[in-house]
C-alpha positions in Angstrom: -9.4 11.5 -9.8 -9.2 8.9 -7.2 -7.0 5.7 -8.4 -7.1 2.0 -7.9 -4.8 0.0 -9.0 -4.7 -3.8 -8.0 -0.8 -4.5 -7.3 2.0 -2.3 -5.7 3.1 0.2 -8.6 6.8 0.1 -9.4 9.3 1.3 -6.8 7.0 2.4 -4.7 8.3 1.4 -1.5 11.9 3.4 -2.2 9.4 6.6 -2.6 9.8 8.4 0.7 6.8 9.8 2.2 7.4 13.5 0.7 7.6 12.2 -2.5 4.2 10.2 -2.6 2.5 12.5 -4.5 4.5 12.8 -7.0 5.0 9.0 -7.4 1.3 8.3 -7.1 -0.4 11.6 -9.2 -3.5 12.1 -6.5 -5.5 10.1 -4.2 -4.5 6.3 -4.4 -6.6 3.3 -2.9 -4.4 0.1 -3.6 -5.8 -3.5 -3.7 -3.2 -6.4 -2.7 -4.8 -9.8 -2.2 -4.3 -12.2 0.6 -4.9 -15.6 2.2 -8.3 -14.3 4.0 -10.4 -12.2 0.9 -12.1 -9.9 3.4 -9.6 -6.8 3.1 -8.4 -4.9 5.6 -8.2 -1.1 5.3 -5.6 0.7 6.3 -5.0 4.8 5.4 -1.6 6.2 6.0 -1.0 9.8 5.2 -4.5 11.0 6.3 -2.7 14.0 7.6 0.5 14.9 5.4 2.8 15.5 8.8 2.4 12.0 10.0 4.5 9.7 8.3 4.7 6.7 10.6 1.6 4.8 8.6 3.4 4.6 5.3 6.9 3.9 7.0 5.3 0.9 9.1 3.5 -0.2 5.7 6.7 0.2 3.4 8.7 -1.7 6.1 6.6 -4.5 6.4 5.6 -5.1 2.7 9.5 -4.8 1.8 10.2 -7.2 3.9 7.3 -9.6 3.1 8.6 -9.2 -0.6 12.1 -10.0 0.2 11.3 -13.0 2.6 9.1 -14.3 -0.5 9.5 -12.6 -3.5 5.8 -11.0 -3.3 3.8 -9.3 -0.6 2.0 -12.5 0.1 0.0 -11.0 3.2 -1.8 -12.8 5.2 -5.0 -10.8 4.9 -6.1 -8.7 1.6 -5.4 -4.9 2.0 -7.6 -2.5 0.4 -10.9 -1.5 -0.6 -13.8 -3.9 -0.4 -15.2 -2.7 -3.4 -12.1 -4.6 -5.2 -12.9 -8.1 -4.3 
């Protein structure tokens, strides 16, 4: 069953790539708002071998979180049926 939850679920970003599964329980599409409403989508693990998406998204949300306390993006990430 596909899940979609509308903030980042707790720790996350420590969960290395292998371990995604297992964190998440299936198929995941997560919502985080933005400044601009119209979301962007972005897939990473569309092939299990290629990790580079959720590294490049783990990096930058961590450090959006740690520069602000919150992902505070820019632009919403997600689904567009969640706005």
């Amino acid at each position: 069953m596909l899940q979609e939850p509308d903030q980042l679920p707790a720790g996350l970003l420590a969960t290395d790539s292998r371990d995604l599964a297992g964190a998440l329980g299936g198929p995941t599409l997560i919502y985080l708002p933005g400044g601009r409403q119209s979301p962007l989508f972005v897939s990473v693990l569309l092939h299990g071998n290629e990790t580079v998406g959720w590294d490049a998204v783990r990096a930058l949300l961590s450090e959006r979180i740690a520069r602000f306390g919150e992902p505070r993006l820019p632009r919403s990430l997600g689904p567009s049926s969640a706005t």
